[in-house]
C-alpha positions in Angstrom: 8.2 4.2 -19.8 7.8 0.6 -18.5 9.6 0.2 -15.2 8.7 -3.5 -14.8 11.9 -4.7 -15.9 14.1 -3.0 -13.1 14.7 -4.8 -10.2 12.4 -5.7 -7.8 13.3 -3.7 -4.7 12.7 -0.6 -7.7 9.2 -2.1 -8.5 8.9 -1.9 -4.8 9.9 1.4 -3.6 8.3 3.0 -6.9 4.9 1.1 -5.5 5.9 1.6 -2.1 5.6 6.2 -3.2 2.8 5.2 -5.4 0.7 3.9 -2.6 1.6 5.9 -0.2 0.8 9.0 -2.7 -2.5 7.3 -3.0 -3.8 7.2 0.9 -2.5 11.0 0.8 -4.7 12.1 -1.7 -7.6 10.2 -0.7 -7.6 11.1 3.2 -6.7 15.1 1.8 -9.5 14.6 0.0 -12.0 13.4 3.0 -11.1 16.5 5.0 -9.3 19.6 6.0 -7.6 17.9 9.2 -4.8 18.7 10.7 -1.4 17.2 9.3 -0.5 15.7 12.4 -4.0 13.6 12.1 -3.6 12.9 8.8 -0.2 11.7 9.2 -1.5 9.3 12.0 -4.6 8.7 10.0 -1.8 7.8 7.2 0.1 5.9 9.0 -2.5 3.7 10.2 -2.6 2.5 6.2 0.7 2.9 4.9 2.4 0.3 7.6 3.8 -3.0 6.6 0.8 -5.1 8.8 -2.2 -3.0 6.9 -0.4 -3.8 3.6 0.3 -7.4 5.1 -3.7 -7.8 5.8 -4.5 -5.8 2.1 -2.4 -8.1 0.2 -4.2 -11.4 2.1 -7.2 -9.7 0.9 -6.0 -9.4 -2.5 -4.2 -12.6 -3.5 -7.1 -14.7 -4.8 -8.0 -12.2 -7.3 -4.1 -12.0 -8.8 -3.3 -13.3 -12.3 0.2 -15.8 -12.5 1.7 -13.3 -13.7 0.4 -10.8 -10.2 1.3 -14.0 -8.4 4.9 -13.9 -9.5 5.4 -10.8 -8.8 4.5 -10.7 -5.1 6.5 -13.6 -4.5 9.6 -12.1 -5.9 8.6 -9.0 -3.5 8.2 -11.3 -0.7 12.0 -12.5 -1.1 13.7 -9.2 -0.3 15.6 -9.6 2.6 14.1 -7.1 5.5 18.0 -6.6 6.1 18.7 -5.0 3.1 16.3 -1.8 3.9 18.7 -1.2 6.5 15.3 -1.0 8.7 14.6 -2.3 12.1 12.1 -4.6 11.5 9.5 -5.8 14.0 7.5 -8.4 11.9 9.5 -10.1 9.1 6.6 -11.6 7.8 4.1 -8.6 7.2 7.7 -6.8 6.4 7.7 -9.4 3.5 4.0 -9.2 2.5 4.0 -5.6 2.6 7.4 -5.5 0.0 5.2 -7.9 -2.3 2.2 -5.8 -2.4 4.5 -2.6 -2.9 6.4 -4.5 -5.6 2.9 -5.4 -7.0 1.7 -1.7 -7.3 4.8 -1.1 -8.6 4.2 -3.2 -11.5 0.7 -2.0 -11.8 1.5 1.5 -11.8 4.8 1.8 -13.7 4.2 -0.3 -16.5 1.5 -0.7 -19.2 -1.1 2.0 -19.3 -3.6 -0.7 -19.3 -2.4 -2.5 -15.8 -2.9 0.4 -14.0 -6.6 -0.5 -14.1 -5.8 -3.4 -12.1 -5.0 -1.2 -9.6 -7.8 0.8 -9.6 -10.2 -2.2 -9.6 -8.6 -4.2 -7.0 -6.7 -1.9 -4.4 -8.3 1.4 -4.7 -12.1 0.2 -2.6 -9.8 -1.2 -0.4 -8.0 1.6 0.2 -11.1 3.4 0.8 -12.4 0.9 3.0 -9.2 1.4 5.0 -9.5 4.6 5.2 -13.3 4.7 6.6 -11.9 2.6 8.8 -9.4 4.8 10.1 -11.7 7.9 10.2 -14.1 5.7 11.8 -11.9 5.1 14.7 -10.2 8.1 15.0 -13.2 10.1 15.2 -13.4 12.7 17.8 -16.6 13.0 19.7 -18.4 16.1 19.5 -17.7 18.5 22.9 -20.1 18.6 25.5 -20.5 22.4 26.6 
C-alpha cells in the first residue's frame, strides 16, 4: 500500500517507527547488552540532533522529488507534537528526514532501496560510533 499520499506528519511518524525500528535491530544485532544500554545506546541515534546531522549528511545525494519532501517535513510546526522542544531547528530537520524515510519506506517497493543505499551505512557508522564511545573498559583485577 503506498502511504506517500497521506499527510506529512503521517509520512513522518511512519518514518519516524521505521527508523527507529531500524537502529533496534541493528544494535540487537551487535550484541546481547543490557536493555538499559541499548536504550542509551539508542537514544544516542534516534534524537532529533543525530537525525539533524544524518540529514546534513544526506541532502546532496537527494533527488527533487527527496528534496521536496524534506522541506515539507521541515515545515511542521514543533508545536503541534505537543513536545517540549529544545532545538527547533534540528526538531525541524529531524521531522524532514523522518518524513523522508517515510516516503522511502511506505511507498514503492523500489524506493525503499534508497533507503538502504543512502541511510542504512550511516546508520551503521552511527552506531560504531556509539559503541565506540560507550565502550566499557575491561576490569582490572
Amino acid at each position: 500500500m503506498d502511504l506517500r499520499g497521506r499527510s506529512i506528519r503521517t509520512l513522518a511518524w511512519l518514518g519516524d517507527a521505521e527508523f527507529e525500528r531500524e537502529v533496534r535491530l541493528r544494535l540487537a544485532r551487535r550484541g546481547d547488552f543490557p536493555t538499559d544500554r541499548l536504550h542509551a545506546m539508542k537514544a544516542r541515534i534516534v534524537c532529533a540532533e543525530a537525525q539533524a546531522d544524518m540529514l546534513a549528511a544526506l541532502e546532496s545525494e537527494l533527488d527533487e522529488v527527496e528534496t521536496g519532501v524534506v522541506r515539507r517535513g521541515r515545515n511542521v510546526s514543533p508545536k503541534a507534537s505537543g513536545r517540549a522542544v529544545r532545538d527547533v531547528r534540528a526538531y525541524r530537520a529531524a521531522t524532514g528526514l523522518e518524513a523522508l524515510v517515510g516516503h522511502w519506506c511506505y511507498g514503492d517497493p523500489a524506493a525503499r532501496a534508497r533507503f538502504e543505499a543512502l541511510v542504512i551505512p550511516k546508520l551503521e557508522a552511527a552506531i560504531d560510533a556509539v559503541l565506540a564511545a560507550t565502550a566499557r573498559p575491561a576490569r582490572s583485577t
